[in-house]
C-alpha positions in Angstrom: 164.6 0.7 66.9 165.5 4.1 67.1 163.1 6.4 70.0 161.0 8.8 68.7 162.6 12.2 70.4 160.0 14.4 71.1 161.0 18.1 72.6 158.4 20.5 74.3 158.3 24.2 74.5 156.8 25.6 77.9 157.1 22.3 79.9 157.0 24.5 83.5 153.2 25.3 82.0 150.2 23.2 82.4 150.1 21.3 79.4 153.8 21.2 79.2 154.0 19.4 82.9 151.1 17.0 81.5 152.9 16.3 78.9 156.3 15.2 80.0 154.2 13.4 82.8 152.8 11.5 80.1 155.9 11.2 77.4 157.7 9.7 80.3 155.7 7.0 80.7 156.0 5.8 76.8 159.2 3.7 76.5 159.1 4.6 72.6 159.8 8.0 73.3 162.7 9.9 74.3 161.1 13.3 75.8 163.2 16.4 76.4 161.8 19.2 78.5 162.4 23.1 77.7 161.8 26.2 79.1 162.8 29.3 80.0 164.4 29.5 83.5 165.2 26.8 85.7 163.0 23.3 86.0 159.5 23.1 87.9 158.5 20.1 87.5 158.6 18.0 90.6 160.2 15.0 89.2 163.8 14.8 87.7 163.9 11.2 85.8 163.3 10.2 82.4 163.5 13.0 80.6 166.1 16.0 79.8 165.8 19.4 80.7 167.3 22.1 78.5 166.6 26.1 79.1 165.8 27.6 76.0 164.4 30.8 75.2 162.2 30.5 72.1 162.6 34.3 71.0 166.2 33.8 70.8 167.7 32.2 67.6 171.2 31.5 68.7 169.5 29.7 71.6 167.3 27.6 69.4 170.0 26.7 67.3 172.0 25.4 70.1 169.3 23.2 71.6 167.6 21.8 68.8 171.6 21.1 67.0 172.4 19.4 70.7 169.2 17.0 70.8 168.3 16.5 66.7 164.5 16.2 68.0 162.2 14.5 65.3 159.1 16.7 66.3 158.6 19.5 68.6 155.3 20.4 70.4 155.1 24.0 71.0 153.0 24.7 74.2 154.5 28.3 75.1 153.2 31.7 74.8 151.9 34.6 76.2 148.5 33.4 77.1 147.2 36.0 79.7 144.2 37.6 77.2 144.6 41.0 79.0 148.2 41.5 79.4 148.8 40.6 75.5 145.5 43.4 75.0 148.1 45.5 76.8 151.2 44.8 76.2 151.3 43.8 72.6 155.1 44.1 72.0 155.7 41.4 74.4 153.1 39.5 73.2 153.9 39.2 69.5 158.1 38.6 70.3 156.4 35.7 72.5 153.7 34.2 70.2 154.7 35.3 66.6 158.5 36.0 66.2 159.7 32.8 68.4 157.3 31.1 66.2 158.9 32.1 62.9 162.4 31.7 64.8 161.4 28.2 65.5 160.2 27.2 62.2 163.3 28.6 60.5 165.1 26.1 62.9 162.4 23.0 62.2 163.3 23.4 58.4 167.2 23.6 59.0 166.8 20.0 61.3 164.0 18.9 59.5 161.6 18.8 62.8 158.2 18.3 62.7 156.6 21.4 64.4 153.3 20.9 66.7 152.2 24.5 67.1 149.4 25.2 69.9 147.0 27.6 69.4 143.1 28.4 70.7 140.0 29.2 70.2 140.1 32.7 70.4 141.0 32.9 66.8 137.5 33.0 66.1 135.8 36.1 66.4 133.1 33.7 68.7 129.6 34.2 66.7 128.8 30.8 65.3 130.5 28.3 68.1 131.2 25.5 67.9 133.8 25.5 65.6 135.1 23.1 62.9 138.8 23.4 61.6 137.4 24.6 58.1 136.0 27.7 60.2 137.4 30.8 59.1 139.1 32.8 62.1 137.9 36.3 62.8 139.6 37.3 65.6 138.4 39.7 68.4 142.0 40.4 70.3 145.2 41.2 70.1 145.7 37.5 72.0 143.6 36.2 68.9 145.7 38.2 66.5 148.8 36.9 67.5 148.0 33.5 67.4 146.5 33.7 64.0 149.2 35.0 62.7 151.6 32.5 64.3 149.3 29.3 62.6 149.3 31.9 58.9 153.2 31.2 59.5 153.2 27.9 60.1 150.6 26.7 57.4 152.5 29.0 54.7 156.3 27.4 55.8 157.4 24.2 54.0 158.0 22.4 57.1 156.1 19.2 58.0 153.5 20.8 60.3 150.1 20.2 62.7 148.3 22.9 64.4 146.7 22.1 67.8 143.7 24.5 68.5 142.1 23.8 71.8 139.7 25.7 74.4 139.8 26.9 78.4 142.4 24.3 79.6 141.6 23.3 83.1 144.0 20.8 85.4 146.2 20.8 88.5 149.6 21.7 88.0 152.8 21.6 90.2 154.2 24.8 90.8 150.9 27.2 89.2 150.3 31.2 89.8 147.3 30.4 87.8 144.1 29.0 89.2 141.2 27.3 87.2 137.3 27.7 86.8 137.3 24.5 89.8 139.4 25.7 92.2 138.2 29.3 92.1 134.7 27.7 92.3 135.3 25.3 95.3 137.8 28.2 97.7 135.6 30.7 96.6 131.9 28.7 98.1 134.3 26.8 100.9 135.1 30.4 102.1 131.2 31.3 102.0 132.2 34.0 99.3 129.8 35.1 96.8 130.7 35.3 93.1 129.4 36.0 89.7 130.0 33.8 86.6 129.1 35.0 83.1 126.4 32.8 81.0 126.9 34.2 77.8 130.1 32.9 77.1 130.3 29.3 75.8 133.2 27.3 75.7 134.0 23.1 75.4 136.2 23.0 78.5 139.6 21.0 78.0 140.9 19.2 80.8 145.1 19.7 80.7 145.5 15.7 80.3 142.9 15.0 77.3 144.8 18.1 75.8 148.3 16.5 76.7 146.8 13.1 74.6 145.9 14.6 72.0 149.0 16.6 71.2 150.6 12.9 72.0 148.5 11.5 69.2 149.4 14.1 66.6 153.0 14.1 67.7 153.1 10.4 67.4 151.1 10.1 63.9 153.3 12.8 62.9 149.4 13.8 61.5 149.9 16.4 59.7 146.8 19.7 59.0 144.8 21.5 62.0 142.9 19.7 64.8 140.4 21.1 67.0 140.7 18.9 70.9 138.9 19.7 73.2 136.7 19.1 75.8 133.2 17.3 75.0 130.7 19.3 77.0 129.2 22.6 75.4 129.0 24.9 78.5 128.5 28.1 80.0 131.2 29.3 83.2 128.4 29.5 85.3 127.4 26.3 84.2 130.8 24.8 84.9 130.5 26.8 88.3 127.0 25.0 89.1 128.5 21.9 88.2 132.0 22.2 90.2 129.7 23.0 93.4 127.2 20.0 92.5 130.6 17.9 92.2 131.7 19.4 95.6 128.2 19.6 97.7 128.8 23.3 98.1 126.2 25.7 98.4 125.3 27.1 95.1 122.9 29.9 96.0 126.5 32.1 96.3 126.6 31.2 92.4 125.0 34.2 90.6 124.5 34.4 86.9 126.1 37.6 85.1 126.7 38.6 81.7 130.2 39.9 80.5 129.1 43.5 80.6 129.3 43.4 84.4 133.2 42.8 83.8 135.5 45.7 82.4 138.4 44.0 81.1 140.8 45.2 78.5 140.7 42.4 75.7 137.2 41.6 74.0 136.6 37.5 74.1 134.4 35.8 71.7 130.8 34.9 73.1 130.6 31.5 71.5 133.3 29.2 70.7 133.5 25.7 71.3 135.1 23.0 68.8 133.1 19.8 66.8 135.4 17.1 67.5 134.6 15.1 64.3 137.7 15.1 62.7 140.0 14.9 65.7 138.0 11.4 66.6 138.2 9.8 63.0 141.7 11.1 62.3 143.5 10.8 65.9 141.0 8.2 67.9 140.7 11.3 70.0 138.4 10.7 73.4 137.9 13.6 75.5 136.3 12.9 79.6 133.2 14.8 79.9 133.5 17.9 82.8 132.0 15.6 85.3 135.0 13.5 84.7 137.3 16.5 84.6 136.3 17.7 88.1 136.5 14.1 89.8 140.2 13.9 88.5 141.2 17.3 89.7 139.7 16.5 92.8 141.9 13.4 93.0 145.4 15.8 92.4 144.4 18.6 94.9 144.2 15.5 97.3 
């Protein structure tokens, strides 16, 4: 029987590390790795890495003609929210062109395309969020990704959109911290910080987000799905949690609201997804945030 070839955009991100982690381990799949720039993952075998940059059509072309993938899951973008608020050029040739370049190329090979996108399509007043929701966004990050998924759901390519929410998990090689980490250096140090409480968010650890891109990917399921973490919380409730987890001293914890921070892109109060349809469509089974933090503990280790 022939191997299901799966290719993933971004794999040197979070998700895309978690996810070749985990294709690797499937013997029905054959995963191949891409990104821009050389490999950083820590681990060389079963899998093939390719650089391709996905705002590039010629490039495309040549790696998707090369490996004839039967679904690609599309994990990279420009995800920093105040960087895309700023520089919005960049941001749209990242998250909206190479989107359009790559389903040009999905309908050429005839590729199923998993696009990722987030929650921050939603302009955040009536969280959580359902896939029948209409977006609103409240960004230029927001924006962009909305109009990537109006491209994908108006192509005639075989296509699933992947929306998830605050990805947390321990990758090899990250600039980028998490809510945990900050949470447990910050209190280890005897630092004080302030975390908002009127933000809500269903907190997605990397790896349930990694299995449910697997599920759709695999099911070739086709529509949007909302995956996500399980637990409707604020960051300072995450915070009080992390340093509960960690027996660190939570009177350094103080509660703040988002007015206290001046930051460039506006973020939706209240988001969060209902998992309904991901659980009766995929079998989807997020961990709860408890669960979360006692498996990033386990990788810092």
């Amino acid at each position: 029987m022939e191997k299901k070839r799966i290719l993933i955009t971004g794999s040197n991100g979070l998700l895309g590390q978690k996810l070749v982690e985990m294709l690797v381990e499937k013997p029905s799949i054959e995963t191949i790795a891409t990104a821009r720039g050389e490999n950083r993952l820590p681990f060389h075998e079963g899998y093939q890495y390719l650089e391709m940059d996905i705002t590039n059509p010629a490039d495309v072309d040549h790696v998707l003609a090369a490996t004839r993938p039967h679904v690609i899951i599309h994990t990279a973008a420009m995800t920093n929210v105040d960087q895309c608020e700023m520089e919005k050029d960049a941001c749209w040739k990242l998250n909206v062109t190479a989107v359009e370049i790559l389903i040009a190329a999905c309908k050429k090979y005839n590729i199923f395309f998993e696009h990722l996108s987030t929650d921050f399509i939603f302009d955040g007043t009536s969280g959580p969020y359902s896939e029948e929701d209409l977006p609103n966004p409240v960004s230029f990050y927001g924006w962009s990704k909305y109009a990537a998924e109006k491209a994908v759901m108006s192509s005639d390519i075989q296509w699933a959109i992947t929306r998830t929410v605050l990805v947390y998990g321990i990758a090899h090689d990250m600039s980028r911290s998490n809510i945990i980490l900050w949470v447990k250096k910050s209190l280890e140090e005897g630092n004080s910080i302030k975390v908002v409480t009127d933000q809500f968010r269903t907190p997605t650890l990397a790896e349930d987000l990694a299995l449910g891109c697997f599920l759709i990917a695999d099911q070739q399921a086709q529509g949007i799905f909302h995956i996500s973490g399980k637990d409707f919380l604020t960051p300072y409730e995450m915070a009080i949690m992390a340093a509960d987890y960690f027996s660190l001293d939570k009177s350094l914890i103080s509660p703040t609201d988002a007015s206290a921070f001046s930051q460039p892109a506006r973020r939706p109060p209240r988001t969060g997804f209902d998992l309904t349809k991901s659980r009766k469509v995929l079998g989807y089974e997020p961990h709860t945030f408890r669960e979360g933090i006692a498996l990033v503990e386990k990788q810092i280790g």
